[in-house]
N, C-alpha and C positions, 0 to 999 in steps of 0.2 A: 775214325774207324771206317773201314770199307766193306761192304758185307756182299759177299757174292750167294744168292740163291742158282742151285738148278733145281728145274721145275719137268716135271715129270711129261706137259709135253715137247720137252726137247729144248725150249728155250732155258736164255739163262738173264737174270737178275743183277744187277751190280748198283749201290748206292750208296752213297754216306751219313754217316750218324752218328750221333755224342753216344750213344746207350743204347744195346742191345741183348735180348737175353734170350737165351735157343732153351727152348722146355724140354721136356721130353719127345724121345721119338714119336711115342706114340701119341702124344700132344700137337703134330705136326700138320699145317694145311694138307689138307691133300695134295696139294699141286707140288709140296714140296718134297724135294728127295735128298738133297745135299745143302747143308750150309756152310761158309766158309766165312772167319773172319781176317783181315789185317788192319794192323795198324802199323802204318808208315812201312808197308811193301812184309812186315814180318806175321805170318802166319799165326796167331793166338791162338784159334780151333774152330774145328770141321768137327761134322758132324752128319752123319751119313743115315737112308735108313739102310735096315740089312736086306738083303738081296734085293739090291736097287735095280736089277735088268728085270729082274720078275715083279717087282712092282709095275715098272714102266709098262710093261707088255701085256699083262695079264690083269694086275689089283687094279689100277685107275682106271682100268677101262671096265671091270665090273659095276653092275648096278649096282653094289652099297656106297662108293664111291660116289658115282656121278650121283646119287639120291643127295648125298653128304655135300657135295658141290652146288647143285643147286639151290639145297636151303640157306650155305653161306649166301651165295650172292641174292635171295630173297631179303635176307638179313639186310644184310648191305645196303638196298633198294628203300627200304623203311628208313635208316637213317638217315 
């Protein structure tokens, strides 16, 4: 499987993997705004949040967000 992220700032993700599982929207990194799966070039499912240009420009760049961002990657750091 091929799993394409976009990432809210502007980049995009692409990698390969036996097993993937998209939670809920609202269970979603923050960084993330779009998921995309294939296997062997055929799309299986995307997964979007809703109004993704007003997130991009507006929600990740408020303070709950980047508050949210930085205690992941504290998380992280500990491990």
């Amino acid at each position: 499987m091929t799993v394409v992220l976009e990432l809210a700032n502007g980049n995009t993700e692409i990698f390969k993997t036996e097993n993937y599982i998209i939670g809920k929207v609202k269970d979603f990194h923050p960084m993330i705004c779009k998921i995309s799966i294939y296997d062997n070039g055929k799309k299986l499912k995307s997964v979007s949040r809703p109004f993704t240009f007003w997130y991009k420009h507006f929600t990740f760049k408020s303070e709950k967000v980047q508050t949210q961002l930085k205690e992941l990657e504290k998380e992280k750091e500990k491990q």
